[in-house]
C-alpha positions in Angstrom: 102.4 132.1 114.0 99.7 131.8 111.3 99.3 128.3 109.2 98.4 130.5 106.6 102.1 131.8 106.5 103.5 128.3 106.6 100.7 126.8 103.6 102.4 129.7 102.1 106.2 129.2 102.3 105.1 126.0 101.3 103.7 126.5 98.2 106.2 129.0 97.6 109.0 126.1 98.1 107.6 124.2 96.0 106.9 126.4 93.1 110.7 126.9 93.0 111.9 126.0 89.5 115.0 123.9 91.0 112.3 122.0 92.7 111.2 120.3 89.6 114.0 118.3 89.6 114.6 117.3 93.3 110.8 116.6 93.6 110.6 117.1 97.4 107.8 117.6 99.8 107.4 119.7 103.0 105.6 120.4 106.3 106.4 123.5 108.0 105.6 124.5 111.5 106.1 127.1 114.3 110.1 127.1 114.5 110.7 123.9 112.5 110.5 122.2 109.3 110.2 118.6 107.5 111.5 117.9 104.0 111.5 114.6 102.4 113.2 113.6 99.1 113.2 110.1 97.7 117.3 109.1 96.6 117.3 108.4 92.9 120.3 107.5 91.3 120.8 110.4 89.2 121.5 112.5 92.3 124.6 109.6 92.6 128.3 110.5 92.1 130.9 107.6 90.6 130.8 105.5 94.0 126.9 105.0 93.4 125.9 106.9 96.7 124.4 110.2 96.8 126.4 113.3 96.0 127.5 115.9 99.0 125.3 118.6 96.9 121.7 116.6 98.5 122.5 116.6 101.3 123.1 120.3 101.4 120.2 121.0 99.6 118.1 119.1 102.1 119.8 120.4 105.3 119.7 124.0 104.0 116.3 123.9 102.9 114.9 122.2 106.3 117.2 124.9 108.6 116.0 127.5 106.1 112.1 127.0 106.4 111.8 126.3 110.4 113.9 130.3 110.3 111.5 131.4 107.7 108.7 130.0 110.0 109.1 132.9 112.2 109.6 136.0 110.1 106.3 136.5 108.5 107.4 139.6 106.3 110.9 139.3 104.9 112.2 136.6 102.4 115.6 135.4 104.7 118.8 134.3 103.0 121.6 131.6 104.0 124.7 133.4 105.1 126.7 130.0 106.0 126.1 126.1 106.1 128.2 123.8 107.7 127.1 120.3 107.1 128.7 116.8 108.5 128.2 113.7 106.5 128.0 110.5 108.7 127.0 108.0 106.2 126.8 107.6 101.9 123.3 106.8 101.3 122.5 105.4 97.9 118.7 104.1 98.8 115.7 105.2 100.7 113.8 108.6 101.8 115.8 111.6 102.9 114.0 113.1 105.8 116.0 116.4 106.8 114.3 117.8 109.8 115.1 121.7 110.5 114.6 124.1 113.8 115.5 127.4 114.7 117.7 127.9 117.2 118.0 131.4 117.9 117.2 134.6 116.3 117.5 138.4 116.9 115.6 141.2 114.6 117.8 140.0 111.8 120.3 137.2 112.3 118.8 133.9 112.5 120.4 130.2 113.9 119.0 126.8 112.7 119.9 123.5 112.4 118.7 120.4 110.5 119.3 116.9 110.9 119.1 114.0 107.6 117.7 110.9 108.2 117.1 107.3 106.0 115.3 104.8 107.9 115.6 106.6 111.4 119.2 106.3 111.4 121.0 109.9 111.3 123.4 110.3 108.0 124.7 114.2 108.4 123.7 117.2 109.9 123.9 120.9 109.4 123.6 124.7 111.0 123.7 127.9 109.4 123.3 131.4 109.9 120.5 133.4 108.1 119.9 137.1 107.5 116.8 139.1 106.8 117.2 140.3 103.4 114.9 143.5 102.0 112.6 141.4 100.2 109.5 141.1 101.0 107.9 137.9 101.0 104.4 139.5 99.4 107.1 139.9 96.4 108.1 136.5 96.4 106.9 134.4 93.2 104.9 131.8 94.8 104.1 133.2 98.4 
């Protein structure tokens, strides 16, 4: 695959409006992907640990990205996510690493695991599909 696609998806990620927000960074590669995001507590719920919707935002996104990795024209889309939650985290770096798993023309497997401090707090797998937009049409690709 070409580093040029990946700087790419990249950049596109992180032009993302919702991105603003969660201020994350990431380092994709051939098949997988790295996203980091620091815990703040505005992303907390009432117990003062993170809300569920992080981590599916970072497990989605890193699943998402190592897919993406592969299929250099088409914009893909998340069909389902499952995600587990192990632990509440309400300090640290989220580190949500993704890989694909399998893939065919058009249906795509990947899973992601989230980490603080090397220790494993949930983990996620979803199935993606290759939509009809083409990543060339995708506002920052």
């Amino acid at each position: 695959m070409s580093t040029n696609h990946y700087r790419n998806l990249e950049r596109m990620y992180l032009a993302a409006p919702i991105n603003k927000y969660y201020s994350p960074s990431i380092d994709i590669s051939d098949g997988q992907a790295l996203i980091e995001i620091s815990v703040r507590d505005d992303f907390f719920h009432a117990a003062k640990a993170i809300h569920g919707s992080i981590y599916f935002k970072a497990l989605d996104d890193a699943a998402y990205f190592a897919v993406n990795s592969v299929v250099q024209d088409y914009f893909v889309l998340t069909v389902s996510f499952n995600i587990y939650i192990n632990l509440p985290v309400s300090s640290g770096i989220l580190r949500a690493e993704g890989r694909l798993v399998s893939g065919t023309s058009r249906h795509y497997v990947g899973e992601s695991f989230l980490t603080v401090d090397g220790q494993e707090v949930a983990r996620g797998s979803g199935t993606f599909l290759k939509s009809k937009m083409k990543l060339s049409e995708t506002p920052g690709y």
